[in-house]
N, C-alpha and C positions, 0 to 999 in steps of 0.2 A: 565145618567152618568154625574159626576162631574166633570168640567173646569178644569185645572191645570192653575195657574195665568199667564204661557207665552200663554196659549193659549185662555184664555180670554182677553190678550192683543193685540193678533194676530187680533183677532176677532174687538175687537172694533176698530184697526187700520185700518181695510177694509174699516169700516162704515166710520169713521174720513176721512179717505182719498179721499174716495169717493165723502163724502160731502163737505168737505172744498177746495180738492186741495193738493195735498201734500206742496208747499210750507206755505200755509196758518195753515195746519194742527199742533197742537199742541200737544205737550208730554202730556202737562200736561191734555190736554183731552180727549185725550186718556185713559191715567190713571184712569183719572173718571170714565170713562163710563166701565170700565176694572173692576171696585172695590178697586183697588189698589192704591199703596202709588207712589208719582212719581219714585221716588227712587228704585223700584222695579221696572218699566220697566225697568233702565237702568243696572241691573241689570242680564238683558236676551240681552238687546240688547245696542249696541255702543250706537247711535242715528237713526236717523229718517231715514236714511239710506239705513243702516243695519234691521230695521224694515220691511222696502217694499222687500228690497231683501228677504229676508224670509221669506216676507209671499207670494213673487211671488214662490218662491222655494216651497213652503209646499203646495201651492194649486195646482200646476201643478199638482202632484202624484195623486189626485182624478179625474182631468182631462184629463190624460195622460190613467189611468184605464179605463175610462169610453169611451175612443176614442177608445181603444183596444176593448172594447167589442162590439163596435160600427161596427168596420169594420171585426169582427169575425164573425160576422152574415150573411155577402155576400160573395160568392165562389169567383167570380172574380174579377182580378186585375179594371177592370173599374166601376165595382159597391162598389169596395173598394174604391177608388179616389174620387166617389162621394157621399160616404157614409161621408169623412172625411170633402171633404168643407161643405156637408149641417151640421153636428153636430158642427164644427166648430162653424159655423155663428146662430146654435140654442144655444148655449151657451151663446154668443153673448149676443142674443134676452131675453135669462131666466136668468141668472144674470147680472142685469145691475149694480153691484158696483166693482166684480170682473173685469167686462169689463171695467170699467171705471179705474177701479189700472192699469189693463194689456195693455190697449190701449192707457191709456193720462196719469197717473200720474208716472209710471213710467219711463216713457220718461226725467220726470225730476228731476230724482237723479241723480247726480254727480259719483257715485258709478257704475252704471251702465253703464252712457256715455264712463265714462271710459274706459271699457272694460270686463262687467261682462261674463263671460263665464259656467254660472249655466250648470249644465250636466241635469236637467230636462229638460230646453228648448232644448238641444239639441238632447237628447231623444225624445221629440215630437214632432221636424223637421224630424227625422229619421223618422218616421212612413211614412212620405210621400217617402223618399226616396225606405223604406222597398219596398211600394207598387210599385213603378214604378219600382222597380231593375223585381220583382215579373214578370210583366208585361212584361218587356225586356225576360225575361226567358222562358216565354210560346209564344215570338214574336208576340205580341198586342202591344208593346209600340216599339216606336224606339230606335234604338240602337246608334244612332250619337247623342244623349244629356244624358250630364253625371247627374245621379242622385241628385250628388250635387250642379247643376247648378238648376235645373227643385225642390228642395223641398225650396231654396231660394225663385224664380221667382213666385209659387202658394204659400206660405206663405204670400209675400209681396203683391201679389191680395187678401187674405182673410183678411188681414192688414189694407189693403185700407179700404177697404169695410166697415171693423168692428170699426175702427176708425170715418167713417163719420156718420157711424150710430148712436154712443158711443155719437158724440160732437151735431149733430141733436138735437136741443128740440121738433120737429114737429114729428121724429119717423115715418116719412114717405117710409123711404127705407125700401121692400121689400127685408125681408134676405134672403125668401127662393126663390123669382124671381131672387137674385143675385146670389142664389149657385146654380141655373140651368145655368146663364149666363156663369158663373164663369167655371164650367165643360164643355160645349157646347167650351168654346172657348179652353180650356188646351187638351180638349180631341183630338178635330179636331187638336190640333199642335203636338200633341206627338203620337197618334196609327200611326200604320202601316196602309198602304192602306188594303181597306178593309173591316176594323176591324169596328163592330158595335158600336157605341156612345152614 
């Protein structure tokens, strides 16, 4: 199947971005590596921007699909929660230029510090919330932490994690000893007494 030119600019922006840095990163090489004329990114896109935001926007929806299908595959709410940190932090592990847009470059667009409010990412905050509402409802999960306290507080742990591993050039952190960690500790703070882990 044949590129459309925003989406072979989409594409060589990941790689640009990745390699260079977003601040370092250039239109104009972008454009190269695209096939296209500079003037044709700008085109599709404001600036450099507007570029990361949408290409953070446009990649979510394959990763947001693929975490759905991730955690449709276990019945329960705790093997759902821990379906989602390990796929998470495997994502992580198997594209390392996405991780590097999602983790450190987009940290620094202006655009986004701002106060980008994408309804993708909020969409794939919800999944955690989904689960542990889920969890509340069969009483396995507690009922005194609000969902939307509890998909910030386990996002900002798989954040962590996925950031140190992202900036790491030794690639030494274990992602899948982290998302045992990672569950072992969420899990013990949020089930009900009980409730297996």
């Amino acid at each position: 199947m044949r590129l459309g030119k925003r989406e072979k600019i989409l594409k060589a922006a990941v790689k640009i971005f990745a390699r260079d840095g977003f601040f370092n990163a250039k239109v104009e090489e972008i454009a190269r590596l695209a096939g296209v004329a500079v003037g044709t990114t700008y085109l599709y896109f404001e600036n450099k921007d507007d570029l990361l935001i949408s290409i953070f926007e446009e990649e979510m929806l394959p990763i947001i699909n693929n975490m759905k299908r991730e955690i449709e595959r276990v019945p329960t709410p705790v093997e759902k929660l821990k379906a989602f940190i390990t796929h998470h932090l495997e994502m992580v592990k198997n594209k390392p230029d996405m991780a590097q847009l999602l983790e450190v470059e987009l940290r620094q667009s202006s655009k986004f510090i701002r106060g980008y409010t994408g309804t993708k990412f909020r969409e794939y905050l919800n999944l955690i919330s989904q689960i542990f509402e889920e969890g509340q409802q069969q009483g396995v999960f507690r009922h005194d932490i609000k969902p939307t306290i509890l998909k910030q507080v386990l996002f900002g742990a798989l954040d962590q994690i996925s950031t140190n591993y992202t900036l790491s050039r030794s690639k030494k952190i274990d992602l899948l000893e982290s998302a045992d960690q990672i569950s072992r500790i969420f899990l013990t703070g949020i089930s009900t007494p009980n409730q297996p882990r």
